[in-house]
Kinemage of the C-alpha trace (Angstrom):
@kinemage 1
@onewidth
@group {chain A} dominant
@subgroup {mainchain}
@vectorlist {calphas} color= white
{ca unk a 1} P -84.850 -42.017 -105.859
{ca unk a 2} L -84.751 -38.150 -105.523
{ca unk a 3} L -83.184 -36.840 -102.972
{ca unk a 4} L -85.403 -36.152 -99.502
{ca unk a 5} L -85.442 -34.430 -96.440
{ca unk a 6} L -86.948 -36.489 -94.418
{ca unk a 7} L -85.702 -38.600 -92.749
{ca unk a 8} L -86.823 -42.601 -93.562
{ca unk a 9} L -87.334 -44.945 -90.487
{ca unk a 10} L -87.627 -48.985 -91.310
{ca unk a 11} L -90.537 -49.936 -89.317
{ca unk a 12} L -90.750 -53.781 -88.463
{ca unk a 13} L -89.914 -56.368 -86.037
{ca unk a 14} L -88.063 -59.017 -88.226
{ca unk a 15} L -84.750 -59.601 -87.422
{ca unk a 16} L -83.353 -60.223 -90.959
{ca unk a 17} L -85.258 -57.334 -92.668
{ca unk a 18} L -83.740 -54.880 -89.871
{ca unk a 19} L -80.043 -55.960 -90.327
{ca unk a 20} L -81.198 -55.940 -94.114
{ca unk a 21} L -82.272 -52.107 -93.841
{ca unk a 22} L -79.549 -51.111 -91.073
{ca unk a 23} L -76.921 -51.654 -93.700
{ca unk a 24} L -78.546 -49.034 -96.294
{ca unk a 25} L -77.385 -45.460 -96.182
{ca unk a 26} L -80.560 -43.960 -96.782
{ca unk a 27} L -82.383 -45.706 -93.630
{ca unk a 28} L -82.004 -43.107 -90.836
{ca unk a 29} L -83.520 -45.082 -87.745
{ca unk a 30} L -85.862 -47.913 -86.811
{ca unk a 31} L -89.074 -48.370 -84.908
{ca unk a 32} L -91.137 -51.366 -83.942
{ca unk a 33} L -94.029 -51.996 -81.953
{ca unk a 34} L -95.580 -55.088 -79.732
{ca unk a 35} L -97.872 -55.821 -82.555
{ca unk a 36} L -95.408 -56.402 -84.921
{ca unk a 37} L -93.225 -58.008 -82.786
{ca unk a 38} L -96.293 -60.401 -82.226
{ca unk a 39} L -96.825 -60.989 -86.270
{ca unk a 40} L -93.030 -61.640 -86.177
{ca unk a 41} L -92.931 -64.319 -83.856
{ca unk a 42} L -91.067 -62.739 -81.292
{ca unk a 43} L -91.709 -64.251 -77.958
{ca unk a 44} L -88.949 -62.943 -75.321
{ca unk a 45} L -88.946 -59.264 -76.030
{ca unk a 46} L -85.777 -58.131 -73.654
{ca unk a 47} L -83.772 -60.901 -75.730
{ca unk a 48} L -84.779 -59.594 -79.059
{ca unk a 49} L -84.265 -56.406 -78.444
{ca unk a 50} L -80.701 -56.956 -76.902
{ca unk a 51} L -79.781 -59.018 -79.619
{ca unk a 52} L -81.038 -56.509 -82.397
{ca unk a 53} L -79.043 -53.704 -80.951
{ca unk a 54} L -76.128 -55.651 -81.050
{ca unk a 55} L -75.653 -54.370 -84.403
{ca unk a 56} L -78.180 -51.887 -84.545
{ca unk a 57} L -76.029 -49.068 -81.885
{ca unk a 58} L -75.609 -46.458 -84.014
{ca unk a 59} L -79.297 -45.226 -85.409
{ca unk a 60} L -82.102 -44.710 -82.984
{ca unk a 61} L -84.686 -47.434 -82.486
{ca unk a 62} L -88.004 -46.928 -80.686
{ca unk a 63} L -88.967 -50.228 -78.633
{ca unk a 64} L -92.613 -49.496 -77.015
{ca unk a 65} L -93.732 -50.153 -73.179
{ca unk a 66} L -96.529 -52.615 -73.214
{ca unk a 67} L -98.250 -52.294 -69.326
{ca unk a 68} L -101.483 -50.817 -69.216
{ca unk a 69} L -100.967 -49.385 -65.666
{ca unk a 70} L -98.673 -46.021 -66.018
{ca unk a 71} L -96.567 -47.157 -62.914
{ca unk a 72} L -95.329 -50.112 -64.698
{ca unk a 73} L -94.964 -48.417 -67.847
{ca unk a 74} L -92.198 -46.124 -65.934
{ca unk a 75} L -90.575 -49.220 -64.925
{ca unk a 76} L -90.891 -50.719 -68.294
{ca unk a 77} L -89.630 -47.554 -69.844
{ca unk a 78} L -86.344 -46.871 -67.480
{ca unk a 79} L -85.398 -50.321 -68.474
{ca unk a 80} L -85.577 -50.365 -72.242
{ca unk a 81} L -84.077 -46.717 -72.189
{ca unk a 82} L -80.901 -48.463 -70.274
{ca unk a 83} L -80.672 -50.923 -73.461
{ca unk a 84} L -78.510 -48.275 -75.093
{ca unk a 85} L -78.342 -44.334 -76.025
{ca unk a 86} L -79.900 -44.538 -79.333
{ca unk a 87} L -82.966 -46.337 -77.901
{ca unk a 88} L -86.028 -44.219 -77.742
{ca unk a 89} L -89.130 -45.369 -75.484
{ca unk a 90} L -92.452 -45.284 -77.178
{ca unk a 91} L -95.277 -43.860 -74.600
{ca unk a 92} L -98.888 -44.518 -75.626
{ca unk a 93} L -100.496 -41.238 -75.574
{ca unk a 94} L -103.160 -43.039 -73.436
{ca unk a 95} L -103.360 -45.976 -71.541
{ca unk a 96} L -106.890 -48.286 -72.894
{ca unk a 97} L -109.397 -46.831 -70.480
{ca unk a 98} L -108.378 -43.183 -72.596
{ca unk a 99} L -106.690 -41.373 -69.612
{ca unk a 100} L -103.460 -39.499 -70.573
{ca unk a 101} L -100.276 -40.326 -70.148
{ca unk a 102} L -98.511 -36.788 -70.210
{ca unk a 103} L -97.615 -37.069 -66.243
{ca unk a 104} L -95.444 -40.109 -66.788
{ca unk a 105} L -94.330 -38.637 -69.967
{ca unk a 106} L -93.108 -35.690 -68.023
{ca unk a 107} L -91.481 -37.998 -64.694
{ca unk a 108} L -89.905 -39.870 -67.468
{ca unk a 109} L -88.135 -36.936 -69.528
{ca unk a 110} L -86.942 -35.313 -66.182
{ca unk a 111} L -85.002 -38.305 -65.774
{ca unk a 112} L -83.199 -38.453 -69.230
{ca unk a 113} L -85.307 -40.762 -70.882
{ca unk a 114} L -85.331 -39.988 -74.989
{ca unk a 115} L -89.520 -40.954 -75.650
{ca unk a 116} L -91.428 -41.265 -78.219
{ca unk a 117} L -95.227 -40.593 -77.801
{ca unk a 118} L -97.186 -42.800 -80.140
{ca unk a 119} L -100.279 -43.226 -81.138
{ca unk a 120} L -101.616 -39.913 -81.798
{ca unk a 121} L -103.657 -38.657 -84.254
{ca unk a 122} L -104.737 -35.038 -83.754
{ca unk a 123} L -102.990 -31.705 -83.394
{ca unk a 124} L -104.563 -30.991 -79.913
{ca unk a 125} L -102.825 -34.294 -78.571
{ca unk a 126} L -99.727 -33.271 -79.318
{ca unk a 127} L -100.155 -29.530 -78.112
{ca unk a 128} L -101.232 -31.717 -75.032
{ca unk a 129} L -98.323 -33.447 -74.791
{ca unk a 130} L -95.023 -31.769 -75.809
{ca unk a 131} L -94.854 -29.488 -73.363
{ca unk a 132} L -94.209 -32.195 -70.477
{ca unk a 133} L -91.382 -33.278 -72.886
{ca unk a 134} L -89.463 -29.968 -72.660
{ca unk a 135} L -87.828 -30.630 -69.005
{ca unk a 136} L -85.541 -33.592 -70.870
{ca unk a 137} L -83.772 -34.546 -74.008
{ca unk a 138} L -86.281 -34.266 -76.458
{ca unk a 139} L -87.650 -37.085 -78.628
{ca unk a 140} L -90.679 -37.669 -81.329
{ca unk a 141} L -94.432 -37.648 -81.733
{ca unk a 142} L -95.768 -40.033 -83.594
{ca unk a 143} L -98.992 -39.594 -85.530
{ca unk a 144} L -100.535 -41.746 -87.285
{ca unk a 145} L -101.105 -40.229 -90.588
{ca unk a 146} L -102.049 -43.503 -92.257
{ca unk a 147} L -104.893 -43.996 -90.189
{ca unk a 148} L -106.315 -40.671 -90.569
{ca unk a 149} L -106.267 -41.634 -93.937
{ca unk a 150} L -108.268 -44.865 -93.197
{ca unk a 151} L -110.718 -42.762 -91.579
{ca unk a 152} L -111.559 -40.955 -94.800
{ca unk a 153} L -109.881 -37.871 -93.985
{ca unk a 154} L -106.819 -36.007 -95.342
{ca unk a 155} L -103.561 -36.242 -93.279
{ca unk a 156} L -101.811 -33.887 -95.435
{ca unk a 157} L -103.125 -30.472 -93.775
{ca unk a 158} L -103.415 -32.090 -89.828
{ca unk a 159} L -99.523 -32.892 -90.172
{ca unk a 160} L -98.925 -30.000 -91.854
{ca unk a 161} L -100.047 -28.029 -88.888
{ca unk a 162} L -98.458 -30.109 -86.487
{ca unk a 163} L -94.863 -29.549 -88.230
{ca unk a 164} L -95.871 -25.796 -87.957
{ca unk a 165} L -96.733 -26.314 -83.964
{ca unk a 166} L -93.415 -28.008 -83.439
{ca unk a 167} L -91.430 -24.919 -85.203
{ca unk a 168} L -91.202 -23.648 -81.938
{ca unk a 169} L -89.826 -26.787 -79.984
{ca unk a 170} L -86.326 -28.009 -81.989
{ca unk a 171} L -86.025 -30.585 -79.863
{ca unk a 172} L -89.286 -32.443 -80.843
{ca unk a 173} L -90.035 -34.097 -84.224
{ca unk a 174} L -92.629 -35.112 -85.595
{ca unk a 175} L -92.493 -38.104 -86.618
{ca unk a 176} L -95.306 -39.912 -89.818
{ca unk a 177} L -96.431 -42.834 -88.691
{ca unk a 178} L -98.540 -45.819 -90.764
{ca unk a 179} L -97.460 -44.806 -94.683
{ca unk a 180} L -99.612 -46.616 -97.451
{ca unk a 181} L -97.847 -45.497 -100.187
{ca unk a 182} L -94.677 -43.903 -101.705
{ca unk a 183} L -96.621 -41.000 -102.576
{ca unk a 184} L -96.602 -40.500 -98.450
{ca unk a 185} L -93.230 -40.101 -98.438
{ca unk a 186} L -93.507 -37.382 -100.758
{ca unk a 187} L -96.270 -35.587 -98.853
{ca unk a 188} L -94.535 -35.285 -96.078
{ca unk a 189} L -91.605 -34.576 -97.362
{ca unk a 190} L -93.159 -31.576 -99.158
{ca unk a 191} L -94.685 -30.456 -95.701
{ca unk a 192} L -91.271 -30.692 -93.778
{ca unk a 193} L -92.354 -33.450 -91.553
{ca unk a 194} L -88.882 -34.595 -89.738
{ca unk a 195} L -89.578 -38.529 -89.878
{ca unk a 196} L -91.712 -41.042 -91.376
{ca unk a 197} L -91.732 -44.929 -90.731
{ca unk a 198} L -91.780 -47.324 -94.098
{ca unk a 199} L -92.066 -50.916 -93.908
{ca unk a 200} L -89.105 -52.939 -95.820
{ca unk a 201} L -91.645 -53.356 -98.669
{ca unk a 202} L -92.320 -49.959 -98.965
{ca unk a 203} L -88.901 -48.918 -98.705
{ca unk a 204} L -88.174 -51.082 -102.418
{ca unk a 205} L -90.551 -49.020 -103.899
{ca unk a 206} L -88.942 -45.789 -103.001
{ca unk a 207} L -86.724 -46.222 -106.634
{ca unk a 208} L -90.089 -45.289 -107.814
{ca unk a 209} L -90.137 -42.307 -106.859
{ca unk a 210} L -90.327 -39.485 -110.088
{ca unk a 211} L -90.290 -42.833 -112.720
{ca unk a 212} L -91.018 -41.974 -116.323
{ca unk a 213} L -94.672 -43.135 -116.820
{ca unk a 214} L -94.948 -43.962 -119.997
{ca unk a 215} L -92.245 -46.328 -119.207
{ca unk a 216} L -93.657 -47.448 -116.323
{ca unk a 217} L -97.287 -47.867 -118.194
{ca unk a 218} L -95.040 -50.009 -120.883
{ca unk a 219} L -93.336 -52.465 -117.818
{ca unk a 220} L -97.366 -52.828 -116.513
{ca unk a 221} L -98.212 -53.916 -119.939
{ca unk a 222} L -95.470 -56.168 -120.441
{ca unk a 223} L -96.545 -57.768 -116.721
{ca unk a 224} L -99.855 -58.655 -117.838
{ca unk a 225} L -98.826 -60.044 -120.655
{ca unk a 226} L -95.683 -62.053 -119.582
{ca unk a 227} L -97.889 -63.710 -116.649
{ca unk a 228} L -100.410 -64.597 -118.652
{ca unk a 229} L -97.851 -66.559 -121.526
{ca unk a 230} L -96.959 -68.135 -118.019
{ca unk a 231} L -99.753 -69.027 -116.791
{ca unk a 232} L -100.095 -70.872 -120.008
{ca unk a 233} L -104.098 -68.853 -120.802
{ca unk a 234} L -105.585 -69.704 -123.635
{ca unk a 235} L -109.076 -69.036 -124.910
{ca unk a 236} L -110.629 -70.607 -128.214
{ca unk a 237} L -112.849 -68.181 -129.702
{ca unk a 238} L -116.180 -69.415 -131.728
{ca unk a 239} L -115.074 -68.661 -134.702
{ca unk a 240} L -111.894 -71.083 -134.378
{ca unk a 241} L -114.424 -73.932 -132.928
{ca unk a 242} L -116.597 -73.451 -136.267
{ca unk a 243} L -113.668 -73.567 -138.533
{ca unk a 244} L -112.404 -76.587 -136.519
């Protein structure tokens, strides 16, 4: 794998596959989220957490508020942040009914806590919203690059503006949320972008990164073939059933 600037986050919510990652080098952080703590199993989320940064104290890990009413999000979030310093709190950039969440995101960075504003998909949200993160210790915005994608639009030039916006404010990164593919990593890398999330499967395929193709054409070839011998195909032509 070439060397990168950005910085790779493991994204997940199972237990082995974060231990797994926290031992690599070249994993810089961790996030998770209620959904995938949900496909995960996960069914006492204080435990989990508290037993995940047991050994995971040293890289930052966003855990995400899950109220729906911005009072007990604020409770929720002073809580998780006092699981440990590298925690980050992820902040929906809206609560489900679409009103903005910038006021507790600025009562929450006055009081110290690191957030991380999720969600987000557009430039103007995040002019929206960094400014009430100034008054604390900075943090990340998330956006959602993968789901642009999914909406048939380009990332590439929306989070290239947004790194660009966030020139000014050092202590706000910008961070690529929802990767497809490797080729992701290298887009954002190429942009500057400060952070992206991979899932552990992803993050296998980053050795991938700059292979030879004609080599890598010859390995598909040999695939196809190899499963097929194992598979145990065969297919009589006519001309062997006539000779038969």
């Amino acid at each position: 794998m070439r060397n990168l600037k950005v910085k790779i986050f493991a994204d997940g919510a199972d237990k082995a596959g974060m231990l797994e990652m926290a031992a690599n080098p070249s994993i810089a952080g961790f996030t998770t989220n209620p959904t995938l703590m949900k496909k995960a199993g996960i069914r006492d989320y204080r435990a989990f957490a508290l037993d995940v940064l047991r050994v995971i104290n040293d890289k930052p890990i966003s855990f995400e508020v899950f109220s729906d009413d911005f009072d007990q999000m604020e409770k929720q979030a002073l809580e998780i942040a006092s699981w440990g310093e590298n925690v980050r709190v992820k902040i929906p950039v809206t609560d489900t009914k679409g009103n903005s969440s910038t006021p507790l995101i600025g009562r929450l960075a006055q009081q110290g806590v690191k957030i991380n504003v999720t969600a987000m998909m557009t430039l103007e949200q995040v002019k929206k919203v960094v400014p009430h993160m100034l008054n604390g210790p900075g943090g990340y915005v998330s956006v959602f690059a993968g789901r642009i994608a999914d909406s048939g639009r380009d990332p590439v030039p929306i989070m290239a503006d947004i790194v660009k916006f966030l020139k000014s404010y050092p202590s706000i990164e910008l961070l690529w949320a929802s990767p497809r593919e490797v080729l992701n990593v290298v887009q954002a890398d190429q942009i500057g972008c400060h952070i992206i999330t991979v899932t552990n499967d992803l993050i296998k395929k980053l050795s991938l990164i700059g292979k030879d193709l004609d080599e890598f054409s010859l390995e598909t070839v040999k695939m196809f073939y190899g499963d097929a011998q194992a598979a145990g195909y065969t297919l009589e032509t006519k001309r062997q059933a006539v000779l038969k």
